[in-house]
N, C-alpha and C positions, 0 to 999 in steps of 0.2 A: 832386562829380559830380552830372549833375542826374539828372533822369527819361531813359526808355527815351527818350521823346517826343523830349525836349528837345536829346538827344544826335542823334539820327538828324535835326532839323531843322537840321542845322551845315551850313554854308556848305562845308566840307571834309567831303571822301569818309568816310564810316563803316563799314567794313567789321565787319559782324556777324557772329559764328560760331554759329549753333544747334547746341549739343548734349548731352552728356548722361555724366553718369560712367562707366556699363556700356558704352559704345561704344568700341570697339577705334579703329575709323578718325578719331574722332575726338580721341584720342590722340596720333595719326599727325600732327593739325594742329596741334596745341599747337608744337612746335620752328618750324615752320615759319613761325606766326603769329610766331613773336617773333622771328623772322629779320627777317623782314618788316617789323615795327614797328622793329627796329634799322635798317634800310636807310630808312626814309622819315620817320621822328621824327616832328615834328610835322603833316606836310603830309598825314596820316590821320589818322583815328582805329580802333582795331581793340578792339572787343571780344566778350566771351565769354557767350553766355546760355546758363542751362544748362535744357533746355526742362520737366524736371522740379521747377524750382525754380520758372519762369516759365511755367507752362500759357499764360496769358492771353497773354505776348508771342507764345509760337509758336502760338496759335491767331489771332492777328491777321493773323498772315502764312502761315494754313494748312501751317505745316511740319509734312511727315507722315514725313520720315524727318534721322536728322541723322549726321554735318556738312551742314547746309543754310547754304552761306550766303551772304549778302545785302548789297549794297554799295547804300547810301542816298549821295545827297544833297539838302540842305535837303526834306528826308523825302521823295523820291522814289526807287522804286526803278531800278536802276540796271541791274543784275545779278542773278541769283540763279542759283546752281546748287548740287546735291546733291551729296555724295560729298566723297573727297579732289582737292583740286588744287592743282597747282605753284605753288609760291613763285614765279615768276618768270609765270605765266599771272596770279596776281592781283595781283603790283607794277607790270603792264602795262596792267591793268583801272583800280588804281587811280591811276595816275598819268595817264590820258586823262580822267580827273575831276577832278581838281584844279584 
């Protein structure tokens, strides 16, 4: 796996999740991210920054609360929204970027 960088410049959609272990709602995204990556395999990429581990990734993208999260391609943002949302609102997001 390479760098934050390296990932988020992929040709295919990168859906980012910011968040954090004491957060409840983002709990809530863990089942649903991996639904998610079960429904689309390879044609995303979906991963999980935990913003206490990573200060400097979520200070790059000013996330000030989490689940923030962030759908990149070839390191453009795409998307970004806070809170929980539907499996089926972000398999619609990221498949219009593919």
């Amino acid at each position: 796996m390479g760098t934050f960088n390296d990932i988020i410049n992929s040709d295919k959609p990168v859906l980012v999740d910011f968040s954090a272990e004491w957060c409840g709602p983002c709990k809530m995204m863990a089942p649903v991210l991996k639904q998610l990556k079960d429904q689309l395999g390879d044609t995303a990429t979906i991963i999980k920054i935990d913003v206490d581990k990573n200060p400097q990734a979520a200070g790059a993208y000013a996330v000030q609360s989490v689940p923030t999260l962030i759908i990149f391609k070839n390191g453009q943002i795409k998307w970004r929204q806070s809170g929980v949302v539907p499996m089926e609102h972000l398999k619609q997001l990221l498949q219009q970027n593919i």
